[in-house]
PyMOL commands that place a pseudoatom at each C-alpha (Angstrom):
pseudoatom trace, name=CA, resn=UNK, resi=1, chain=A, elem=C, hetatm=0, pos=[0.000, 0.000, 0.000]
pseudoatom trace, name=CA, resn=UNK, resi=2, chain=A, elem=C, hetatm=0, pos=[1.659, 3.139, -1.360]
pseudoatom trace, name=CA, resn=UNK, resi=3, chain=A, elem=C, hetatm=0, pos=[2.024, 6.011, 1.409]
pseudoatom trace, name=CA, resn=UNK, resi=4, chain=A, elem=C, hetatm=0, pos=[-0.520, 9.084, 0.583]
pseudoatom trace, name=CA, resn=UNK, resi=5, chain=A, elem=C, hetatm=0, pos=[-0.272, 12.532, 0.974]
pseudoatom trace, name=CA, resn=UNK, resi=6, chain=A, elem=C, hetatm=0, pos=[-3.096, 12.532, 2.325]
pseudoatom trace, name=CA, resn=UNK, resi=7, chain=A, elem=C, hetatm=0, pos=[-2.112, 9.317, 4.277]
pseudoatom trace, name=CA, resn=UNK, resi=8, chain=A, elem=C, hetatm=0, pos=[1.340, 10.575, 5.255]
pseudoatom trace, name=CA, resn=UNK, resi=9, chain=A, elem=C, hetatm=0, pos=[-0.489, 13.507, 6.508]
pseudoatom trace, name=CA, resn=UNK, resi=10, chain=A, elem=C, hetatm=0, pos=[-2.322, 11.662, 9.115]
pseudoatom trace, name=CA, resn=UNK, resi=11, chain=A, elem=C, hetatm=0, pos=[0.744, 9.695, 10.396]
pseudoatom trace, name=CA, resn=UNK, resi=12, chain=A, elem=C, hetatm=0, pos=[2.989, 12.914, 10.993]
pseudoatom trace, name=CA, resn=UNK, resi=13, chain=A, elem=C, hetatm=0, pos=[0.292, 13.931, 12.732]
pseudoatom trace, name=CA, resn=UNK, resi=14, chain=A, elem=C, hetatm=0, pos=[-0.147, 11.424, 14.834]
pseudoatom trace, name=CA, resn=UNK, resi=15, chain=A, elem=C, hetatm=0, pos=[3.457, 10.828, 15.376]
pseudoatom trace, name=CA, resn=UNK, resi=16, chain=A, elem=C, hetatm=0, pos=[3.832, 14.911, 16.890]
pseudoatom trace, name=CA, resn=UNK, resi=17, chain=A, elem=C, hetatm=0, pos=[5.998, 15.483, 13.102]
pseudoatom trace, name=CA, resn=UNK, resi=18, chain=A, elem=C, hetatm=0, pos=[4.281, 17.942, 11.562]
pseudoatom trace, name=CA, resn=UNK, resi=19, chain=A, elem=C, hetatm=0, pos=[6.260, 21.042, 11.787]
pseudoatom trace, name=CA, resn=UNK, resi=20, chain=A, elem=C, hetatm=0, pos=[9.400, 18.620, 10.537]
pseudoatom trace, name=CA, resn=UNK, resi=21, chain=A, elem=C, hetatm=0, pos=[7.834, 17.179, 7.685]
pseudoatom trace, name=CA, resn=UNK, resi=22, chain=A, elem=C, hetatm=0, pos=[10.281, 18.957, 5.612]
pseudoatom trace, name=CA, resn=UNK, resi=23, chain=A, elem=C, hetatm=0, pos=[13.298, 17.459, 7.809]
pseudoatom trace, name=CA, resn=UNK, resi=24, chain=A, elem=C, hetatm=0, pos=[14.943, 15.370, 5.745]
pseudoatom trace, name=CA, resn=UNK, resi=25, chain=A, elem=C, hetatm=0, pos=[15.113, 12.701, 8.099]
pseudoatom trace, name=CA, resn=UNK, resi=26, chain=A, elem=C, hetatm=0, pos=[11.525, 12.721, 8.268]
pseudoatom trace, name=CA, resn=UNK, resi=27, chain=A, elem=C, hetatm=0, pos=[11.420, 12.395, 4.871]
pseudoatom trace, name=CA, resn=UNK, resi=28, chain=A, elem=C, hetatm=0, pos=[13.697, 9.812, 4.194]
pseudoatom trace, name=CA, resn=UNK, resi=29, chain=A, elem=C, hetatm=0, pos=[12.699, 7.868, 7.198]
pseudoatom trace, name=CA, resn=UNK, resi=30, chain=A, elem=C, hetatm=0, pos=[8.652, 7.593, 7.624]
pseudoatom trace, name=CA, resn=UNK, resi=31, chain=A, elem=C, hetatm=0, pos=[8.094, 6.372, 4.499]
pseudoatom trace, name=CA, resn=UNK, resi=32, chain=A, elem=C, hetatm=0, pos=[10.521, 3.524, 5.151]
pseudoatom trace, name=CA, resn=UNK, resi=33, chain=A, elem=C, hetatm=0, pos=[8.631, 2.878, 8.387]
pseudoatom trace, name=CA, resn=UNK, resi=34, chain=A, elem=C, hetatm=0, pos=[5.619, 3.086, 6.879]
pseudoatom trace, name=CA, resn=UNK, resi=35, chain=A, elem=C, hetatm=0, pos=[6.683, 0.298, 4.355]
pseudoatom trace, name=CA, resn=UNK, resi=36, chain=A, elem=C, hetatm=0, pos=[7.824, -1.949, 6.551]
pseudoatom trace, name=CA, resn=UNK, resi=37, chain=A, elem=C, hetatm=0, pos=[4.952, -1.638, 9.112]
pseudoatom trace, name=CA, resn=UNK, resi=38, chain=A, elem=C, hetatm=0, pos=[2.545, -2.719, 5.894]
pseudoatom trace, name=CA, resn=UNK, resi=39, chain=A, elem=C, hetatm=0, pos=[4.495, -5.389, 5.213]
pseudoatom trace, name=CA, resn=UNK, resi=40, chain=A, elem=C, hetatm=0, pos=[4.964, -6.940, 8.785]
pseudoatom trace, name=CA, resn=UNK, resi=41, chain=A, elem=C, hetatm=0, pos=[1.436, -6.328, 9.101]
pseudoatom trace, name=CA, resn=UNK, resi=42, chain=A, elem=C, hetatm=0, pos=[0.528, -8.214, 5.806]
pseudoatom trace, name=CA, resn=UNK, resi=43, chain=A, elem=C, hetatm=0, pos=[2.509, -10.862, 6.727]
pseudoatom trace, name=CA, resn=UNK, resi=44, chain=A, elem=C, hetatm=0, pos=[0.807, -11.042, 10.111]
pseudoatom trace, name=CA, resn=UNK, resi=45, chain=A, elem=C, hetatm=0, pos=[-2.479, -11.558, 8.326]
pseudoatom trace, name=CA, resn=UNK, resi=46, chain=A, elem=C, hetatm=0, pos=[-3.727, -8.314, 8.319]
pseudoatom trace, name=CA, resn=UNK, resi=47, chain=A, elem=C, hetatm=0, pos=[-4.822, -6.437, 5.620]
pseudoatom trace, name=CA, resn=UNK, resi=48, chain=A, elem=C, hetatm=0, pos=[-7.089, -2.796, 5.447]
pseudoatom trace, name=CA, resn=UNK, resi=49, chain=A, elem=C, hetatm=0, pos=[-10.493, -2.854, 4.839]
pseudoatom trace, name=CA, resn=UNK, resi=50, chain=A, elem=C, hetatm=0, pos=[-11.277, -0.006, 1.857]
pseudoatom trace, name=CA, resn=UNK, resi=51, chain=A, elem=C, hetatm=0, pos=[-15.064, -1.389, 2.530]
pseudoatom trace, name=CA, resn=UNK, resi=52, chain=A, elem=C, hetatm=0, pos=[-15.331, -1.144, 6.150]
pseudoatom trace, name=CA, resn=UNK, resi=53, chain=A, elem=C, hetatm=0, pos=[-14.258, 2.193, 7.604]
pseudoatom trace, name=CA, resn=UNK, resi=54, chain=A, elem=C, hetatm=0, pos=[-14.115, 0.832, 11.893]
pseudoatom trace, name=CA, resn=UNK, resi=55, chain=A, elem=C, hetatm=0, pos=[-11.624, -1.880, 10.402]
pseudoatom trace, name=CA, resn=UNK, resi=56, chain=A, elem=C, hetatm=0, pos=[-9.763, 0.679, 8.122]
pseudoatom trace, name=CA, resn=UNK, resi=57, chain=A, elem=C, hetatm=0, pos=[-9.222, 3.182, 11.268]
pseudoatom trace, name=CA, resn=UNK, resi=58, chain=A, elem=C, hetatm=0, pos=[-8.784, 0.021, 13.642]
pseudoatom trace, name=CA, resn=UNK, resi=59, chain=A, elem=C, hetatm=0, pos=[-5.036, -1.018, 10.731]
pseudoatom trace, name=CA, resn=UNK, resi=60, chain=A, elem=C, hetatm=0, pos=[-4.507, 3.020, 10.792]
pseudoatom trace, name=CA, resn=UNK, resi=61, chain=A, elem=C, hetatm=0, pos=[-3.900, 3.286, 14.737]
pseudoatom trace, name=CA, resn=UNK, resi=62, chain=A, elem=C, hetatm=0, pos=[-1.711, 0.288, 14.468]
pseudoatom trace, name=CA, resn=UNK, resi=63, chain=A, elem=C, hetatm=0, pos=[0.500, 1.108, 11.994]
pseudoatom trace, name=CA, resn=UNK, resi=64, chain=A, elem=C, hetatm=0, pos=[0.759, 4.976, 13.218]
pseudoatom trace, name=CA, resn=UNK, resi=65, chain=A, elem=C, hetatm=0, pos=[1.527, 2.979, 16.490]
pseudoatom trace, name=CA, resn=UNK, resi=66, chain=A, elem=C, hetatm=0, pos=[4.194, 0.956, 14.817]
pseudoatom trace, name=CA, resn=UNK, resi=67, chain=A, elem=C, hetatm=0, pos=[5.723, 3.417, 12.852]
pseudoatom trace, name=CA, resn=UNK, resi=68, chain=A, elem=C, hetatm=0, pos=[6.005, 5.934, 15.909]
pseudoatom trace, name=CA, resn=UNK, resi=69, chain=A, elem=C, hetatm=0, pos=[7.534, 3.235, 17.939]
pseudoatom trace, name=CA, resn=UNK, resi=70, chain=A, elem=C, hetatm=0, pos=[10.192, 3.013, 15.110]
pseudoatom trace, name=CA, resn=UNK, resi=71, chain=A, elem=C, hetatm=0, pos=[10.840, 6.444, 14.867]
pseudoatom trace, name=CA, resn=UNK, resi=72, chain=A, elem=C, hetatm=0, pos=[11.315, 7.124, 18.598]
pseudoatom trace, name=CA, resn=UNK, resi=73, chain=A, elem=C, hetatm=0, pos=[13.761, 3.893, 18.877]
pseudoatom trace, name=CA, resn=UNK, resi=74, chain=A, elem=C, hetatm=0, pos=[15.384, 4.665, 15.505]
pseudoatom trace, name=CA, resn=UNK, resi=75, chain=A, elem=C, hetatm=0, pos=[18.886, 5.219, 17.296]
pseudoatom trace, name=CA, resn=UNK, resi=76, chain=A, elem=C, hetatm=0, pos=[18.080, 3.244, 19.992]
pseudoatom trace, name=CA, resn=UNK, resi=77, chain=A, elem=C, hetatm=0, pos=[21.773, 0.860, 20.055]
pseudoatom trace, name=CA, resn=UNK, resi=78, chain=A, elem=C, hetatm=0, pos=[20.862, -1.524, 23.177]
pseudoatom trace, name=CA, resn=UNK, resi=79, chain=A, elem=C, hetatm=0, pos=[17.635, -1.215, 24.917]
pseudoatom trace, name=CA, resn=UNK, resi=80, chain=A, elem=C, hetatm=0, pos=[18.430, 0.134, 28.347]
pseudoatom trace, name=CA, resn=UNK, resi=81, chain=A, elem=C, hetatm=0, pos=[15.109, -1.001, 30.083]
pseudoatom trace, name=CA, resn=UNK, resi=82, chain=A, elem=C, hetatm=0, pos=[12.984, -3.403, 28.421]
pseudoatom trace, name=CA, resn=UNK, resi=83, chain=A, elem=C, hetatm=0, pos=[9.776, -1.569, 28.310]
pseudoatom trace, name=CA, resn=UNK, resi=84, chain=A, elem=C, hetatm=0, pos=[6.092, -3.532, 28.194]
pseudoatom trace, name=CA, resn=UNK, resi=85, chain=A, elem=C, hetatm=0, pos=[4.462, -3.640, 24.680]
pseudoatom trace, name=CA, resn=UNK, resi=86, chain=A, elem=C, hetatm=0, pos=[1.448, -1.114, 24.481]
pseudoatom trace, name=CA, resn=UNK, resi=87, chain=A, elem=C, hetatm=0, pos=[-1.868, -3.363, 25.838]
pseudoatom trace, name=CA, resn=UNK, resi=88, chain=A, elem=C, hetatm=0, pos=[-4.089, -1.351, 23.855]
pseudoatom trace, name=CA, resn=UNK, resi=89, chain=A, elem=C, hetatm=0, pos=[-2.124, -1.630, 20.435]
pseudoatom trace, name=CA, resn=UNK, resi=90, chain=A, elem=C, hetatm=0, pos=[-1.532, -5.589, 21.221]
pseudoatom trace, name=CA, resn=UNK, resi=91, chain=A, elem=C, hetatm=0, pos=[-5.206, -5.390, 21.878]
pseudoatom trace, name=CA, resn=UNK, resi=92, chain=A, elem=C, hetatm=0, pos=[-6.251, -3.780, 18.458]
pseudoatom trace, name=CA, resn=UNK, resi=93, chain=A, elem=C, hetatm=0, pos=[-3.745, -5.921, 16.408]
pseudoatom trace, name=CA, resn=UNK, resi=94, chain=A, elem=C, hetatm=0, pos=[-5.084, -9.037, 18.052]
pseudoatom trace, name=CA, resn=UNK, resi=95, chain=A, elem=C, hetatm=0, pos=[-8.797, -8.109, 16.923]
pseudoatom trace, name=CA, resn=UNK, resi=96, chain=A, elem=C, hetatm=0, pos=[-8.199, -7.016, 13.511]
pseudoatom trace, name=CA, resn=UNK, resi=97, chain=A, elem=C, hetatm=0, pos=[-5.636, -11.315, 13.375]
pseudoatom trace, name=CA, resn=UNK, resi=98, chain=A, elem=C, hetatm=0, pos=[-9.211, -12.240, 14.544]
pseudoatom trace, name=CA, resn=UNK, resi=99, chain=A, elem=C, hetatm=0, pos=[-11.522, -10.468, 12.077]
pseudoatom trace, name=CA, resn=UNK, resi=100, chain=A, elem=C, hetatm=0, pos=[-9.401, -10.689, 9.221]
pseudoatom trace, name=CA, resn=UNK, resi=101, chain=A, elem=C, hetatm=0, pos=[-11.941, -11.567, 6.153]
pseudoatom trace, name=CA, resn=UNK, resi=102, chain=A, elem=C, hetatm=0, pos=[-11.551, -15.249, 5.461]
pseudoatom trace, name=CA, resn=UNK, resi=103, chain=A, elem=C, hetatm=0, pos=[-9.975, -16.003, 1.585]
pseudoatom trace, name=CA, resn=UNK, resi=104, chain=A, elem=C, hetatm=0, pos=[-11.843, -18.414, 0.051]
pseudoatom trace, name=CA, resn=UNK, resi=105, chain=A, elem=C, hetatm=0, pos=[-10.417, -20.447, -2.540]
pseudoatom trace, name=CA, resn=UNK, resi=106, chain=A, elem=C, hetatm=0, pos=[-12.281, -19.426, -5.219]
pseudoatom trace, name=CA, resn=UNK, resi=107, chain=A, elem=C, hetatm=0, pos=[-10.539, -16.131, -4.089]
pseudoatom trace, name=CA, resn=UNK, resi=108, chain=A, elem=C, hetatm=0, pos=[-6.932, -16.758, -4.515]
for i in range(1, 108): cmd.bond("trace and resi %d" % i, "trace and resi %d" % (i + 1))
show_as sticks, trace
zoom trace
């Protein structure tokens, strides 16, 4: 899933990056996280509903989660405390594994 302006938008938003979204860091970087938060997702299972908009916002927060947690541990060398996962972001990730659309084979 290519990253939007419109999309890209959002997620500097929600990662506090809006008045250095013409960093080049930020420019070089978020899209890379972006990319490979859609992929892990995808290969977790999980893809974005276009069709159901609760779904579609539900894969949004996760991967704004994901991709902020990449950008705040970007230079992170060794982790100095090992920090709990965010419940509620396990939480939504864990719904949307269990509500994924099944694939029929006629599908494939």
């Amino acid at each position: 899933m290519a990253l939007t302006d419109e999309r890209r938008e959002s997620l500097l938003a929600y990662c506090n990056l809006t008045e250095l979204a013409d960093d080049p860091e930020v420019k070089l970087l978020i899209p890379i996280f972006y990319a490979g938060t859609v992929g892990y997702m995808e290969g977790a299972g999980v893809t974005r509903s276009e069709s159901d908009a609760n779904r579609a916002a539900l894969y949004d927060l996760c991967v704004n989660a994901m991709v902020l947690d990449a950008w705040d541990n970007r230079d992170t060398k060794e982790p100095v405390s090992q920090a709990a996962e965010n419940p509620a972001f396990r939480r939504s990730l864990n719904q949307l594994k269990r509500t994924e659309p099944a694939v029929s084979d006629s599908d494939t």
